[in-house]
N, C-alpha and C positions, 0 to 999 in steps of 0.2 A: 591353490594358486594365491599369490599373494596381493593385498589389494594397490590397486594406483592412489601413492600418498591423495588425500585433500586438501589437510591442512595446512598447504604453500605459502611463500611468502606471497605469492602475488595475490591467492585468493581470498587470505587477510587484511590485506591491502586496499582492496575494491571491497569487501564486505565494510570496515571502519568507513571509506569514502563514501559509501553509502548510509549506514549509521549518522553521518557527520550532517549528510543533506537531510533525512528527515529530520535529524532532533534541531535542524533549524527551521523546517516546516511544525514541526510540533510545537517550538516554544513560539510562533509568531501565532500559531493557530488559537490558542490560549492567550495568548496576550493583544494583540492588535485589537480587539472588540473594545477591551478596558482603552485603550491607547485612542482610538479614535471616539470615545463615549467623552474622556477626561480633556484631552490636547484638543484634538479636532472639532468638539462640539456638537458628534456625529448621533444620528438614532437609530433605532435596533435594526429597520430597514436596511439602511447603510454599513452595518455591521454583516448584514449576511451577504451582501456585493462584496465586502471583503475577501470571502472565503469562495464566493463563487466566480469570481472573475480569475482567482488563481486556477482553482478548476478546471475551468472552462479554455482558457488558454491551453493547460497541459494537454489535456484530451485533443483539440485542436493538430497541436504538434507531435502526438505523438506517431500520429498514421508517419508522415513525412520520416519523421527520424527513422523509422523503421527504411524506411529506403536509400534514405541519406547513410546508412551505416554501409547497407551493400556499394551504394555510388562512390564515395567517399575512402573509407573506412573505418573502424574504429576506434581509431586514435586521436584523430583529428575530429571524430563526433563531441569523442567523450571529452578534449579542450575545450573545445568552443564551448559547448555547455556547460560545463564547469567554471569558465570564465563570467559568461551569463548570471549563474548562480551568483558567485562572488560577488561581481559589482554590484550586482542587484540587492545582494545584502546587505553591503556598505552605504547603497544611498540612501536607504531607511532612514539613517541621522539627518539627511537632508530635507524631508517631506513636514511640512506645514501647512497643508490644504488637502482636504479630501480625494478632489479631483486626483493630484499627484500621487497620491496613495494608489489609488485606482490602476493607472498609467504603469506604476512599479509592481504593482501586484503582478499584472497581465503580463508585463518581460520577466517577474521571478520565477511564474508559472510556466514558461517557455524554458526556461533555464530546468527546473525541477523535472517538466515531463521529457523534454530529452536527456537529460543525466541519467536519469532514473531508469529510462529505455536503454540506453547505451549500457550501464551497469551492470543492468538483467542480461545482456544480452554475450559481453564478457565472461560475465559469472558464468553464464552456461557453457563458452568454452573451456574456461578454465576444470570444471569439475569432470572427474574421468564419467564416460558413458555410463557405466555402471554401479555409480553411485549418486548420480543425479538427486532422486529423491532425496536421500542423504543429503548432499551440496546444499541442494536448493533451501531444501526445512534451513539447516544451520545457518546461511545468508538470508533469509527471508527474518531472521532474530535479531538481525541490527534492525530494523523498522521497528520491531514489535520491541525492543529495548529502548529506541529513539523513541515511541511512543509513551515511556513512560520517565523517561530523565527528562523530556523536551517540557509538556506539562507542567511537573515538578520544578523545574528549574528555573521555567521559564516565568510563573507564576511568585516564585521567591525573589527572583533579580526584579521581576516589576512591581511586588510593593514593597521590598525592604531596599530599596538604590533607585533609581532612574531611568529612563526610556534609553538613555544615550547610551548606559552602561552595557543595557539589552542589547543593544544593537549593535555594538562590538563585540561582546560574547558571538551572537548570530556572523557576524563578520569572520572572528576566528575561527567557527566551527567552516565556514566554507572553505577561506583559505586551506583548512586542515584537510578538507573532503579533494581541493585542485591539487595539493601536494600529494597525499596519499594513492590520485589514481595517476598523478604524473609519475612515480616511481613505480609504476606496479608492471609488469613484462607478460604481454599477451598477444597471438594472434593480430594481426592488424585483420586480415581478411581470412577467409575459409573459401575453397573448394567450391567452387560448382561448375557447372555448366557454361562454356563460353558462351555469351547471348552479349547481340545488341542489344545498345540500353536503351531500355523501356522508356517510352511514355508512361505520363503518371495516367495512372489507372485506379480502378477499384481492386484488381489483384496486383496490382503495383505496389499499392498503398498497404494492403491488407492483407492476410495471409489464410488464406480460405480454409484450412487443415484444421485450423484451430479458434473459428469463431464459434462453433458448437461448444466447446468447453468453457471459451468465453463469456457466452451468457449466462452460462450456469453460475458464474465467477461474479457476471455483474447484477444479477439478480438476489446473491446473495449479499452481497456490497450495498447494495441500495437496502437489505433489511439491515443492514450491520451500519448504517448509515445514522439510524436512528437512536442506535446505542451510543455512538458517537458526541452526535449534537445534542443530547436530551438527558446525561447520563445526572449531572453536576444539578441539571433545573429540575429532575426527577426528584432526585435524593433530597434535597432541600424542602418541597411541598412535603418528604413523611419526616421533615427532621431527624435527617442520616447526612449531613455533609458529610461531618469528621470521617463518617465509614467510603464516603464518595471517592474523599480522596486516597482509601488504599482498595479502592473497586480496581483497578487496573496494573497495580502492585500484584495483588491476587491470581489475576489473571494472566499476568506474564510469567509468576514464577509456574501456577501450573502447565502452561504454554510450555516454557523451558524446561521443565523436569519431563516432557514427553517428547520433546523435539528427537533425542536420539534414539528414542524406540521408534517414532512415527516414522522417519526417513525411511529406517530401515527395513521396514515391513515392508514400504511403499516399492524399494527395489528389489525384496526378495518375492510377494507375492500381487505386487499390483497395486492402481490406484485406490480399487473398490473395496480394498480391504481397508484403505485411510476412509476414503472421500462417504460412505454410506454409514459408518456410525459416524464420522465427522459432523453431518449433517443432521444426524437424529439428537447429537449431544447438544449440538448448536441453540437447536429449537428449544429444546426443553428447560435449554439457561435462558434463553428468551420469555419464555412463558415462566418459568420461573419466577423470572424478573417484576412481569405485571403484577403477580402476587405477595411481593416483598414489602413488611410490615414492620422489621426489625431489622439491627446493624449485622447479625449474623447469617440470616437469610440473605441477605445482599450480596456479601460476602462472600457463599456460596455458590450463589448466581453467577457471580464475576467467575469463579475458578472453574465452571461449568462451561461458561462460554469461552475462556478462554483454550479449553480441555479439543470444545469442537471448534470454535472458530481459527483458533489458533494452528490447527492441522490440516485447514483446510484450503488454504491460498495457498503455502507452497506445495502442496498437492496441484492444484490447479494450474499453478504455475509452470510444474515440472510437464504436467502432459502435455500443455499446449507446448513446451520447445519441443519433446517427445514427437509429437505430429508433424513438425517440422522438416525440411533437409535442413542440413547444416550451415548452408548460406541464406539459407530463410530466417534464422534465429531472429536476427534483427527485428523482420516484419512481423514472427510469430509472436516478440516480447511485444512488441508495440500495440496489435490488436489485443492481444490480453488486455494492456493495460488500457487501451480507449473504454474497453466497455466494463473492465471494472471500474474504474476511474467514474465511467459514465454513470454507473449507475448508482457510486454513491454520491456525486452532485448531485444527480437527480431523487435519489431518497432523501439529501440535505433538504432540497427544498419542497419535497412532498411532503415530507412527515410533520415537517413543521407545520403546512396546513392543516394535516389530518388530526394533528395532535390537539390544536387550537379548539375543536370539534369534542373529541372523544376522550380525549385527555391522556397523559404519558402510559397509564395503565395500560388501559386500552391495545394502543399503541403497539407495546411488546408485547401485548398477546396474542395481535392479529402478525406483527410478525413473525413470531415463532412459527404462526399457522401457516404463513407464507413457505418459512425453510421444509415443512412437511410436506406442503403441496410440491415443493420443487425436485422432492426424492423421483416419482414416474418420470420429469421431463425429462431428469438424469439420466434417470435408465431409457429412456428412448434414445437420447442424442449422443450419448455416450459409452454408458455403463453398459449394457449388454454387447455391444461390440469389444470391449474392455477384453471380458468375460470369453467368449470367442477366440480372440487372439491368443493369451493366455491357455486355455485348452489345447489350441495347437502347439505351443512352444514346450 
């Protein structure tokens, strides 16, 4: 039988507008600390308010959007927050006070977590049933590619030109993300059950089917949190920047040269054939990590975690819509993403403590031991059910 194309205009389309919105969250997440150290006056305290007030906003909104897509639909989600986004990029040239900064974080965060819900939640119509895994790995690689242009780029325009210049860059890439999901042709609503509309509830807001995979998602995100923020201050104390800065170059291309085997296992035999060496590979580039002494070992820590971490979210991702019905999608993306979201804020600003303590080493070796420990919960809250269904089918 032959397979339901993927690669559509529209699915192209929403994959770039999503590409477009992280590598404008990746190039301010890299830049804005220098921005508010140099312009604003600001101290490293202030520097981490930066990143968690965006946070903390998205998670905030994103229960809600999840509901607002069924009440709504989403078309009308994914303008509005994509207009959000936009503006909120362009006033950047306008902010001269800390406070202000603050104020714009918290409406860009608002713009970011409902786009980003609305997107996922598209995306999964768009991709035929039966190559979801598939779909999802291949669009889950505009992030994991914004994550390494946004960086890079973002880093280059703010010491070799100006804040202003940044900020129009950031400007266009939004524009480019409202354009690309405004041309794109999907679904406005799916199918379900005629129901009065709900009161906001906690199964209103939340989508019960899929908080189990959830935590597994944010538990992991809260250790992946600390590779994140500590990667750049790590490498530095063994005198390995230069190798820092292609720690995640490394890591994307191994990401990317597996993406199309990983999808595809995931729909021909199941999540547990991604998700359990995903996790064993995870830890062991973690623990890895704590014991890197040289630019080459680094190097291959990065390609390791990128091998597991990298195969692991849009796994995660796919089962929680997987769990879903079809007019839940909405709710299903949105709690995914509360308690991934949540729990790497929350590892942002543990680890930082923890680290201050033990030191970066440290650090990644207890969380590698963390991704180990997290294999049993797996298989309690998920994995052997997995396992189960699969036997019958």
């Amino acid at each position: 039988m032959q397979k339901k194309p993927l690669w559509t205009k529209d699915f192209i389309s929403v994959s770039l507008s999503s590409f477009f919105i992280f590598f404008t969250f990746y190039v301010l997440l890299t830049t804005l600390p220098i921005f508010v150290v140099d312009h604003l006056e600001g101290s490293e305290a202030q520097i981490g308010l930066v990143v968690t007030v965006f946070l903390i906003s998205a998670v905030i909104c994103r229960p809600f959007t999840g509901k607002w897509i069924e009440d709504f639909g989403r078309k009308k989600m994914l303008y509005f927050s994509l207009i959000i986004f936009l503006l909120s990029a362009v006033f950047y040239m306008g902010i001269k006070s800390f406070p202000l900064l603050l104020l714009l974080r918290f409406i860009h965060g608002i713009g970011f977590g409902m786009a980003t819900t609305v997107l996922g939640t598209i995306v999964a119509d768009l991709i035929p049933d039966e190559r979801r895994g598939e779909g999802m790995g291949y669009y889950s690689m505009s992030m994991n590619l914004a994550m390494v242009a946004g960086p890079f780029m973002g880093i280059m325009i703010a010491t070799k030109t100006t804040f202003t210049i940044l900020f129009i860059i950031c400007g266009i890439a939004a524009f480019l993300a409202l354009i690309l999901g405004f041309f794109a042709k999907f679904p406005d609503q799916v199918k379900g059950p005629v129901k009065i509309k709900e009161k906001m509830s906690f199964k209103s807001l939340f989508e019960v089917s899929t908080l189990r995979i959830a935590a597994i998602a944010g538990i992991l995100s809260f250790s992946y949190a600390g590779l994140m923020a500590f990667i750049s201050v790590y490498a530095k104390q063994l005198g390995l920047v230069e190798a820092a800065s292609f720690f995640f170059v490394v890591y994307a291309v191994t990401m990317i040269a597996a993406r199309p085997f990983t999808g595809r296992w995931f729909d021909m035999k199941g999540e547990n054939v991604i998700i359990y060496p995903g996790m064993i590979i995870f830890a062991i580039g973690l623990i890895l990590l704590s014991q890197v002494q040289s630019a080459g070992l680094l190097l291959v820590s990065g390609a390791i975690i990128g091998l597991g971490y990298g195969s692991l979210t849009p796994s995660f991702q796919t089962v929680a819509i997987n769990q879903a019905a079809p007019h839940r999608r909405g709710a299903a993306t949105a709690t995914f993403f509360t308690l991934f979201d949540g729990g790497f804020a929350l590892g942002s600003f543990t680890m930082g403590l923890f680290a201050a303590s033990v030191g970066y080493a440290k650090l990644y070796l207890y969380c590698g031991i963390l991704v180990f420990l997290t294999l049993p919960l797996y298989y309690f809250l998920h994995g052997r059910y997995s396992s189960q269904r699969k036997a019958r089918t």
